[in-house]
DSSP file (Angstrom, degrees, kcal/mol; ACC not computed):
  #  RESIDUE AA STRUCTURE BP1 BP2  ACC     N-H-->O    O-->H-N    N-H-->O    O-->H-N    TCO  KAPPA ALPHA  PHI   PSI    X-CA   Y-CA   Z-CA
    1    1 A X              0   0    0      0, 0.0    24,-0.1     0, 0.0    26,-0.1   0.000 360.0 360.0 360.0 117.0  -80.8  -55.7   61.7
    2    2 A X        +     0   0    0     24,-0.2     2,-0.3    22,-0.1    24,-0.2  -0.226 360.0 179.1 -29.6 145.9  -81.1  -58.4   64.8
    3    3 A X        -     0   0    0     22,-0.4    22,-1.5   112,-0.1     2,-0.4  -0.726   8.9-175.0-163.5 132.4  -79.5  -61.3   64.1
    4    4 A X        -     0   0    0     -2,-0.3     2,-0.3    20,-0.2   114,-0.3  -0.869   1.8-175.8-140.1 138.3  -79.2  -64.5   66.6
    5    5 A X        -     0   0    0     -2,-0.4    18,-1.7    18,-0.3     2,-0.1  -0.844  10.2-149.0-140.5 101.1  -77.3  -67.7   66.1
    6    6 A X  B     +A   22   0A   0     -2,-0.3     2,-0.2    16,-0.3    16,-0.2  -0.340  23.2 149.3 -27.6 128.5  -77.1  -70.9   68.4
    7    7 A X        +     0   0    0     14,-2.6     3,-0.1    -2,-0.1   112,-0.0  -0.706  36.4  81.7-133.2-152.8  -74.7  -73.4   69.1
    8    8 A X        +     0   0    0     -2,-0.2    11,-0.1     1,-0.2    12,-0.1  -0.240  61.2 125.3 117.1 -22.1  -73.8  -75.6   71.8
    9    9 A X        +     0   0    0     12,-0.1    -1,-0.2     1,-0.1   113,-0.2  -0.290  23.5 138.2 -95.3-177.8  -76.1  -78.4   71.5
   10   10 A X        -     0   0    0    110,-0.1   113,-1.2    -3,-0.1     2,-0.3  -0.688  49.9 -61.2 177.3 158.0  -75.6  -81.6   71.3
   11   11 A X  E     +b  123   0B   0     -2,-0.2   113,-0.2   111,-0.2     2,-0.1  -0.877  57.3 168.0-115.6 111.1  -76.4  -85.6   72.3
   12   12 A X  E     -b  124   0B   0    111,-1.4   113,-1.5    -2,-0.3     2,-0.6  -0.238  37.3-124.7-106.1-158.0  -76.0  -86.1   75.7
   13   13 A X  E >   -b  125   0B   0    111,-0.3     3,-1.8    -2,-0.1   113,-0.2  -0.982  45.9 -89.1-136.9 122.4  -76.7  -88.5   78.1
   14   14 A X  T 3  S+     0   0    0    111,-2.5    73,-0.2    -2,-0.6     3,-0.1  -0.162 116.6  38.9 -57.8 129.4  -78.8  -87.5   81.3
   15   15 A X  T 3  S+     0   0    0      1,-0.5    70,-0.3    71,-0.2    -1,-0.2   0.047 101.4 112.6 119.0  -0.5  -77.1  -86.4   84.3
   16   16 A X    <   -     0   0    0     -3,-1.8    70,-2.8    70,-0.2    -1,-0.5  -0.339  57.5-136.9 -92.5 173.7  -74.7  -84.3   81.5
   17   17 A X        -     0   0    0     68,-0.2    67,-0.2    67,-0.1     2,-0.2  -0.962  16.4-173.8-149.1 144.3  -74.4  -80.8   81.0
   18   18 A X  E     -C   83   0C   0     65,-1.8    65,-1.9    -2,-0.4     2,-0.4  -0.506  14.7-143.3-112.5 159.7  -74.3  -78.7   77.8
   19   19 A X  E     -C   82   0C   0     63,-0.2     2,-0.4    -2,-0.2    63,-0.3  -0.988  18.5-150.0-124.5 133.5  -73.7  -74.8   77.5
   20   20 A X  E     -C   81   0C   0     61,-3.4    61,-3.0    -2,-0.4     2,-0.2  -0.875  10.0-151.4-132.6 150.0  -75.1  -73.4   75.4
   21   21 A X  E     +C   80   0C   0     -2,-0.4   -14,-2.6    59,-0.2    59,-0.2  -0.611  12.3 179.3-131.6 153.2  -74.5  -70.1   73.1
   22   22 A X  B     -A    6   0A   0     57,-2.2     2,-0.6   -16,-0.2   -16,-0.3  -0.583  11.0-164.6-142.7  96.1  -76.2  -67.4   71.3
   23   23 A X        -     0   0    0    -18,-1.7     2,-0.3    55,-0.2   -18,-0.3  -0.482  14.5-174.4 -99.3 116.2  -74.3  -64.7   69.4
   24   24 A X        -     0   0    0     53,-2.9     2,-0.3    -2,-0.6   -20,-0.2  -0.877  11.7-170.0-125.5 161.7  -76.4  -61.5   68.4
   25   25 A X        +     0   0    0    -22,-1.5   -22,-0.4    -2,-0.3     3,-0.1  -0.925  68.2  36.9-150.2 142.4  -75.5  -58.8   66.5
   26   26 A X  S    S+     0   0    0     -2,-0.3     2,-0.5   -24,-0.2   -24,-0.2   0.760  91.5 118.8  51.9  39.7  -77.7  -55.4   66.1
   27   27 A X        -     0   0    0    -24,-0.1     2,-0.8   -26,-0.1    -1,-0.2  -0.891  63.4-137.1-124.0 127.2  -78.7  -55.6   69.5
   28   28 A X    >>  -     0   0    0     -2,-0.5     3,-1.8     1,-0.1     4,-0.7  -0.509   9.8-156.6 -24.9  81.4  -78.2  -53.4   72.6
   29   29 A X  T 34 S+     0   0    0     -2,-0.8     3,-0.2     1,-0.2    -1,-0.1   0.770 100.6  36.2   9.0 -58.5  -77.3  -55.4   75.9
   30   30 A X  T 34 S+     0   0    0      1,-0.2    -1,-0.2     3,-0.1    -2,-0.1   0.464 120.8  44.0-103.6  -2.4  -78.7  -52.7   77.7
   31   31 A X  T <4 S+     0   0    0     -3,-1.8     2,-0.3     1,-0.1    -2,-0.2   0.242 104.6  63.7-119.4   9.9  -81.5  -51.7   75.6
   32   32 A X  S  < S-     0   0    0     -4,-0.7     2,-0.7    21,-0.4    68,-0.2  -1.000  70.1-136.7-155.5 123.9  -83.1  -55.4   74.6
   33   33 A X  E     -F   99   0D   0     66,-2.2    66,-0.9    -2,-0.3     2,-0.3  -0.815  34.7-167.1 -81.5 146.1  -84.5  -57.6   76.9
   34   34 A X  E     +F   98   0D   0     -2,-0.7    17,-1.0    18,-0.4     2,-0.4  -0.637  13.3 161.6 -98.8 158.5  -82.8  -61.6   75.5
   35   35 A X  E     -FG  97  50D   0     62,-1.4    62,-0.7    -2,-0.3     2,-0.2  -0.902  32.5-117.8-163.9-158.8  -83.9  -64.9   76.5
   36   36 A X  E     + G   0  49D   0     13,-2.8    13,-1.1    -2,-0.4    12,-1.1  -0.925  27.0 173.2-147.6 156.6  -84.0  -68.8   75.7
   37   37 A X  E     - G   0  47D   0     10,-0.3    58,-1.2    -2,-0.2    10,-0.2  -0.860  16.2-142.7-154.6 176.4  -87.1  -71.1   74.9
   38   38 A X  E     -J   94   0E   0      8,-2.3     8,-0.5    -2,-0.3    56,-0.3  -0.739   9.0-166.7-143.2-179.8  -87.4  -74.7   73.8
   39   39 A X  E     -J   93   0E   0     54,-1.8    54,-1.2    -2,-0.2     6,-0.1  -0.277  10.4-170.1-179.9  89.4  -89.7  -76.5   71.5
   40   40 A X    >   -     0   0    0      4,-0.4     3,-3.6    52,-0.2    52,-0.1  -0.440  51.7 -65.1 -80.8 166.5  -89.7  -80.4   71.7
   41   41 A X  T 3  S+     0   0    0      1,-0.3    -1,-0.1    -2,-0.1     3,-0.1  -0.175 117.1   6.7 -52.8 138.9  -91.6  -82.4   69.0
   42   42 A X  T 3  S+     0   0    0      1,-0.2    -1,-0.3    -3,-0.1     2,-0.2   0.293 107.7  81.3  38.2  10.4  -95.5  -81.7   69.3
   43   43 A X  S <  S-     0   0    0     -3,-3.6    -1,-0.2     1,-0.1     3,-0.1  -0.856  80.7 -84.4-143.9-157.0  -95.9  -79.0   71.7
   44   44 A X        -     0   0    0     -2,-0.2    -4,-0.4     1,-0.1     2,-0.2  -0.003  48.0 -94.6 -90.0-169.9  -95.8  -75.7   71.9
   45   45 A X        -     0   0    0     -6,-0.1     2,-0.3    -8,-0.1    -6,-0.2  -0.669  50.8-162.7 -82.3 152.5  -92.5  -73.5   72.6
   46   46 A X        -     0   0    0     -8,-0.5    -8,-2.3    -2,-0.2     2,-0.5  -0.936  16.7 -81.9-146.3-154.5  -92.0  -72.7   75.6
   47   47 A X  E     +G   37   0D   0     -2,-0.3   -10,-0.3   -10,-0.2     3,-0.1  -0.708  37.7 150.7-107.8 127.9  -90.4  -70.8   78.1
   48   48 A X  E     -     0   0D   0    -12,-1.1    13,-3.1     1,-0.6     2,-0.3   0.950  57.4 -39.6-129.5 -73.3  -87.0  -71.2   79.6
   49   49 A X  E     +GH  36  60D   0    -13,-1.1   -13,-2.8    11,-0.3    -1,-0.6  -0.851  52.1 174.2-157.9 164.4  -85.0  -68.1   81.1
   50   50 A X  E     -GH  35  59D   0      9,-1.8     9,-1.6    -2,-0.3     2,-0.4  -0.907  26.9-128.1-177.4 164.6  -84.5  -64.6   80.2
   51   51 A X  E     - H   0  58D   0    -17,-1.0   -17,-0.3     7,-0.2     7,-0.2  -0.860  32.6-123.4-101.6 153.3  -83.0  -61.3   81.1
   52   52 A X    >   -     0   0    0      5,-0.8     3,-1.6    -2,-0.4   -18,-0.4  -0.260  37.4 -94.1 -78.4-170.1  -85.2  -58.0   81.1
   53   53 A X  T 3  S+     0   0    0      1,-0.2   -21,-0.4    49,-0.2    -1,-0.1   0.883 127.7  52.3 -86.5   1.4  -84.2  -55.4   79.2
   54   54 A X  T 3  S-     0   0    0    -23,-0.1    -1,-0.2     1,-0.1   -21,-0.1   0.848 101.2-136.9 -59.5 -23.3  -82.4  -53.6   82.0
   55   55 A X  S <  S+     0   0    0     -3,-1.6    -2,-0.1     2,-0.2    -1,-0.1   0.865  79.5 103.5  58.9  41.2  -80.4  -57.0   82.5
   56   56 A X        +     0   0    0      0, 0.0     2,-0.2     0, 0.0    -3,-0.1   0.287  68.6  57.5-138.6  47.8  -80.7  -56.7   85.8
   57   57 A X        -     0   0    0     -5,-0.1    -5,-0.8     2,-0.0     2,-0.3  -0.924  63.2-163.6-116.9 143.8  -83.3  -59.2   86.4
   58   58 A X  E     -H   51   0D   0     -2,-0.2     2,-0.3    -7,-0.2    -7,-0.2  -0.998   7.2-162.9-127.0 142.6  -83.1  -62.6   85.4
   59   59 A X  E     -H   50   0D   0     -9,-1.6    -9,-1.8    -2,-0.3     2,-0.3  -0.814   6.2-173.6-118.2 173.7  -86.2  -65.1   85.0
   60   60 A X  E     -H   49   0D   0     -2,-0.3   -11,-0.3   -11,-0.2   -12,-0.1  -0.948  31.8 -99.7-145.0 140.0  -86.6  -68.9   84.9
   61   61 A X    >>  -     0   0    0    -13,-3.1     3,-3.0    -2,-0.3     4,-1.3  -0.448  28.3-132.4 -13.3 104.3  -89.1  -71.6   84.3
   62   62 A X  T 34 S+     0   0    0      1,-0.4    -1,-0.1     2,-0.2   -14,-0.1   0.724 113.6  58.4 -71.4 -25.3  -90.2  -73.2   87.6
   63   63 A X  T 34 S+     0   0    0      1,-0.1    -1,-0.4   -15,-0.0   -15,-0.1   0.746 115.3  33.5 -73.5  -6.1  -89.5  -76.5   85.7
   64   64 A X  T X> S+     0   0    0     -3,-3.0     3,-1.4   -16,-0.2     4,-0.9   0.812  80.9 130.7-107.5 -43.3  -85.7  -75.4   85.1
   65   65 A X  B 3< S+d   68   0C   0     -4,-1.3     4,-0.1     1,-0.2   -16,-0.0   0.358  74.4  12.6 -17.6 117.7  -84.9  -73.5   88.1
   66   66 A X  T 34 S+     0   0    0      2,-0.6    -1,-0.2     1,-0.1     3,-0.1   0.485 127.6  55.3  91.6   0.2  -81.4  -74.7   89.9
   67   67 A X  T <4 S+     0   0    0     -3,-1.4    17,-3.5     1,-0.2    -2,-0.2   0.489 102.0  53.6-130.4 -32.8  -80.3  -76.7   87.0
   68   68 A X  E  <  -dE  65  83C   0     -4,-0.9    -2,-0.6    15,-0.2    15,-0.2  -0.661  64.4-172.3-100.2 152.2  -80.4  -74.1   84.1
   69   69 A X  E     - E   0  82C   0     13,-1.5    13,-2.0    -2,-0.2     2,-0.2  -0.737  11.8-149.0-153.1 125.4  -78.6  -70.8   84.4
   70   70 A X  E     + E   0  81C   0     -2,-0.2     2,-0.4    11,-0.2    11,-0.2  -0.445  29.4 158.1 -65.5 136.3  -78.8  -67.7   82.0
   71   71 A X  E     - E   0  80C   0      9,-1.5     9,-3.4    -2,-0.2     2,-0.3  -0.976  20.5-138.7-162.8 157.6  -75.8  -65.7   81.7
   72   72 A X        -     0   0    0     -2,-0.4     2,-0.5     7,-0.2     7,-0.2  -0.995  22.9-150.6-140.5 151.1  -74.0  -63.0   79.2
   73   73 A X     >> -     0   0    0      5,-0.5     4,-2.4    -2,-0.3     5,-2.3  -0.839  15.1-179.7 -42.7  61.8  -71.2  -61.8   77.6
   74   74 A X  T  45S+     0   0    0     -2,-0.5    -1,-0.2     2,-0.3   -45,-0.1   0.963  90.6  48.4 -62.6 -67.2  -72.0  -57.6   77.0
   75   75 A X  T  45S+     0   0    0      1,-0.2    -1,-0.2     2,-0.1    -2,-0.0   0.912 120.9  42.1 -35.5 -44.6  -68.1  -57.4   75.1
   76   76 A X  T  45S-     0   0    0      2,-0.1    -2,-0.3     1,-0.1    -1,-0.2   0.983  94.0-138.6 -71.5 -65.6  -69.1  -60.3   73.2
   77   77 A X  T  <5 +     0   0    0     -4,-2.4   -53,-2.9     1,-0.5     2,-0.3   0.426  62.9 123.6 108.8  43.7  -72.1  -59.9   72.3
   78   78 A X      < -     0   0    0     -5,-2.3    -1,-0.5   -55,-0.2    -5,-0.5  -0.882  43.1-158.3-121.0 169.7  -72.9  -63.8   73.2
   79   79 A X        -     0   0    0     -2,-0.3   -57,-2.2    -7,-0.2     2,-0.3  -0.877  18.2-155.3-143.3 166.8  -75.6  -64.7   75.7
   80   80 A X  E     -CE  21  71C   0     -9,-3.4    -9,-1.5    -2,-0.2     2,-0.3  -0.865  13.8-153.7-146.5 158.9  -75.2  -68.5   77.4
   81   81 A X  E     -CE  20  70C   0    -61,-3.0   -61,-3.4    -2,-0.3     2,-0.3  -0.827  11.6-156.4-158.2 117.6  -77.4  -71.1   78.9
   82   82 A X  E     -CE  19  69C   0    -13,-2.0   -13,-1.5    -2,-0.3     2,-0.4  -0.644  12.2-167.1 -78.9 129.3  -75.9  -73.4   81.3
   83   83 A X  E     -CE  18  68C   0    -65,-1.9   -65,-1.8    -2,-0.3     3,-0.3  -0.837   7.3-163.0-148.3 107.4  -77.7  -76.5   81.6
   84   84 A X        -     0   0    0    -17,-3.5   -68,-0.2    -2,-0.4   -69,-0.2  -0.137  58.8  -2.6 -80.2 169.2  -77.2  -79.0   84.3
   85   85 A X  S    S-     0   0    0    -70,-0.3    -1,-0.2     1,-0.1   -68,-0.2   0.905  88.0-141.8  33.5  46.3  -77.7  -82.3   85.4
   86   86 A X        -     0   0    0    -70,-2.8     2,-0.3    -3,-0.3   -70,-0.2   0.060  16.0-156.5 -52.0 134.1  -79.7  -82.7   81.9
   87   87 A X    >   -     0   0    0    -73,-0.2     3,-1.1     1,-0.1    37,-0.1  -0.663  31.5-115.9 -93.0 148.0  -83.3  -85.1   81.7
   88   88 A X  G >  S+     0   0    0     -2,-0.3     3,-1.6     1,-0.2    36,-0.3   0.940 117.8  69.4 -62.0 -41.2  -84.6  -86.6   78.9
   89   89 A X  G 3  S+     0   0    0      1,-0.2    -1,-0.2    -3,-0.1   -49,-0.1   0.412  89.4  69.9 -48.5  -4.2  -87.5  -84.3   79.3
   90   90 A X  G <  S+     0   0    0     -3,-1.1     2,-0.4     2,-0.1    -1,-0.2   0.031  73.8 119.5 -74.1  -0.6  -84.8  -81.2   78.3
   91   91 A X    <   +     0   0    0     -3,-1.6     2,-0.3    33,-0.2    32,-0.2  -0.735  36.6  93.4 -84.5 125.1  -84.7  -82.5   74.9
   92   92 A X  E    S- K   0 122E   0     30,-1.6    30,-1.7    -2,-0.4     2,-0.4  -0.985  82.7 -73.2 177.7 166.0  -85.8  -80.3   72.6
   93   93 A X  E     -JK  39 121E   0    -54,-1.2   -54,-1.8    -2,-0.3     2,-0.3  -0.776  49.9-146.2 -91.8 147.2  -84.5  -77.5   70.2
   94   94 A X  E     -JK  38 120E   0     26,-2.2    26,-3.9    -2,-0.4   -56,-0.2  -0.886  12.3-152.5-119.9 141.2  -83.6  -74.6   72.3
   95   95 A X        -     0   0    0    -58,-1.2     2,-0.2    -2,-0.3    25,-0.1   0.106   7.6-143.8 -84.5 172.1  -84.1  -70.7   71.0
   96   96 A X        -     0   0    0     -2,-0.2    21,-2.6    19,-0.1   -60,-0.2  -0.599  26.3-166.6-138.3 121.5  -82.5  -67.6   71.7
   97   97 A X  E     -FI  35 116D   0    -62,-0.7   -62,-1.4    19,-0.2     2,-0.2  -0.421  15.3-177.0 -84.6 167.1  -84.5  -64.4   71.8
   98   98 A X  E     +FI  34 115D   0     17,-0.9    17,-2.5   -64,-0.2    16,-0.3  -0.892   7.0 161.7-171.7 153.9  -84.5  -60.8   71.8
   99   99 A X  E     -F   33   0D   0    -66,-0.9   -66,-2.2    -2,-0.2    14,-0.1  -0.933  24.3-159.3-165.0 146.3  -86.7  -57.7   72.0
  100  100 A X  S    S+     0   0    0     -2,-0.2   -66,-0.1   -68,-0.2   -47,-0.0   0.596  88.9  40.2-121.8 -16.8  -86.4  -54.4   72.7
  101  101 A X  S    S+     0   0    0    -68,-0.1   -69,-0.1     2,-0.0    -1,-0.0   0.516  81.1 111.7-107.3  14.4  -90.0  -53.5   73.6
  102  102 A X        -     0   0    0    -69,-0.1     2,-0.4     1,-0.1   -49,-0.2  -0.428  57.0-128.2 -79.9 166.1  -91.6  -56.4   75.8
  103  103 A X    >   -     0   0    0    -51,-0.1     3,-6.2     1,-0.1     4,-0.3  -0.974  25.8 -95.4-137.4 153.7  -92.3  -56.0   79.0
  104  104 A X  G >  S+     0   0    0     -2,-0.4     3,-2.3     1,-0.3     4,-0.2   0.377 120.6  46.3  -4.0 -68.0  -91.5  -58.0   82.2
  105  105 A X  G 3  S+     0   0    0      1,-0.3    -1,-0.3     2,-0.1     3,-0.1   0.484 108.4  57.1 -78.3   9.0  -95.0  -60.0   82.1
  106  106 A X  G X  S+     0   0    0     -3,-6.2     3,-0.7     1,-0.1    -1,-0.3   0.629  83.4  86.4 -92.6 -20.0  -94.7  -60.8   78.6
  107  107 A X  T <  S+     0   0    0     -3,-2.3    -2,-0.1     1,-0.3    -1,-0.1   0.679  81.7  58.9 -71.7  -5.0  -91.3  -62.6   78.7
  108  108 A X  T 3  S+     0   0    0     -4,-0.2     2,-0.5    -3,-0.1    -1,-0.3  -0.091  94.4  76.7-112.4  55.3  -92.6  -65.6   79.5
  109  109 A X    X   -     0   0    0     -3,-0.7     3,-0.6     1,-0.1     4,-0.2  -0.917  65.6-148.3-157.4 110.9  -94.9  -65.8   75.9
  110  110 A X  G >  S+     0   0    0     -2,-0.5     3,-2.2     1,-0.2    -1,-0.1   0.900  93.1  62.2 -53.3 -44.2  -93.1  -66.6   72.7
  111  111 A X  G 3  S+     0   0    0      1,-0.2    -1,-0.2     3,-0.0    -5,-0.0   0.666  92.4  69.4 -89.7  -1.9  -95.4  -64.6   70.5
  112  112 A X  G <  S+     0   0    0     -3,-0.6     2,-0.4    -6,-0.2    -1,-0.2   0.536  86.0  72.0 -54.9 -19.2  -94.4  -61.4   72.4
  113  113 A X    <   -     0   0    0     -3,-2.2   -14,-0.2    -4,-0.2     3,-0.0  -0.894  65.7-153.6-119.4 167.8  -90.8  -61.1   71.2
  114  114 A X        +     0   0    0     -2,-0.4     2,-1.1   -16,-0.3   -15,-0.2   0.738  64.5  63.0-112.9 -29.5  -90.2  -60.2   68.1
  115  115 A X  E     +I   98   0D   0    -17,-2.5   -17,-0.9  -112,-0.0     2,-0.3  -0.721  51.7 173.8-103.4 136.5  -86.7  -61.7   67.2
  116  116 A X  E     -I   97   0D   0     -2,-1.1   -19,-0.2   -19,-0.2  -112,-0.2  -0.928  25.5-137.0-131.6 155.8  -85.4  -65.4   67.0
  117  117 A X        -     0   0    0    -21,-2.6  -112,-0.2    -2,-0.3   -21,-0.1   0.087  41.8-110.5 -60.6-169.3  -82.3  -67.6   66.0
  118  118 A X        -     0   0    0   -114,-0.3    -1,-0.1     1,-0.2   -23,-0.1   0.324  62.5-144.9-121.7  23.3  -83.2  -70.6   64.2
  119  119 A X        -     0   0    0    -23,-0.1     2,-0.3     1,-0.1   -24,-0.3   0.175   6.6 -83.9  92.1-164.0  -82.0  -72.6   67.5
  120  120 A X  E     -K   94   0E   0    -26,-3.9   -26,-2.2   -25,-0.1     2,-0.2  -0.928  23.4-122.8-140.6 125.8  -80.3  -75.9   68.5
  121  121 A X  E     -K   93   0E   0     -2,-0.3   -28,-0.3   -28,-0.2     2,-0.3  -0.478  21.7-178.4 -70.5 133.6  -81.0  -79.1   69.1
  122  122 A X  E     -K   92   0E   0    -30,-1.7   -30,-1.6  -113,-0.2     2,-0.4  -0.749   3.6-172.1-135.3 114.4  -80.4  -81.1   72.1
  123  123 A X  E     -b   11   0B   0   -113,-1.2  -111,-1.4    -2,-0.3     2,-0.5  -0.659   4.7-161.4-106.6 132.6  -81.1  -84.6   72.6
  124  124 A X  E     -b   12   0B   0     -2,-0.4     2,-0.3   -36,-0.3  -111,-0.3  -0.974   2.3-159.5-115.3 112.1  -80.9  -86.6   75.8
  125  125 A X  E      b   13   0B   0   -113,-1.5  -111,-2.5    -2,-0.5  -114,-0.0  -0.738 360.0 360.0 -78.6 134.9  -80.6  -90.3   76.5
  126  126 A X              0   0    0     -2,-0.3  -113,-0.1  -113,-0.2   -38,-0.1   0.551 360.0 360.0 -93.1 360.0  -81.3  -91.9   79.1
């Protein structure tokens, strides 16, 4: 059974930066693509980074790109999202995903994977 947990998040203050953590358990590393997604108050989730399942692609948001960074832990079994130089427009609860059958031009559509944590909040002041 899949199972995804969040931490990390936080109230920071733009221009700070959070990391942020997702610890799964009955998934393959190598066999499950993972990702992250957000979902601020009224709209819809959307889509943040991810690895495929090969892990040895990584994608990102155009809006995140060069401030956000995906990275994992295989021994651990954590997966991480670095998030710099934070906006108030980055507030939002953040996700952690996983799937083991999507493929590459699905990762960036929430209702394509099939597992999720039940996330973290992170609020930014400006």
């Amino acid at each position: 059974q899949v199972q995804l947990a969040e931490s990390g998040g936080g109230s920071v203050q733009a221009g700070d930066s959070l990391r942020l953590s997702c610890a799964a358990s009955g998934v393959s590393f190598n066999r499950y693509a993972m990702g992250w997604f957000r979902q601020a108050p009224g709209k819809e989730r959307e889509f943040v980074a991810a690895f495929s399942r090969s892990g040895g692609y990584t994608h990102y948001a155009d809006g995140v790109k060069g401030r956000f960074t995906i990275s994992r832990d295989k021994a651990k079994k954590e997966m991480y999202l670095q998030i710099d130089s934070l906006k108030p427009e980055d507030a939002a609860v953040y996700y952690c995903t996983a799937d083991q059958g999507i493929i590459l031009s699905s990762l960036r559509i929430a209702g394509q994977w099939d597992h999720w944590g039940q996330g973290t909040q992170v609020t930014v002041s400006s």
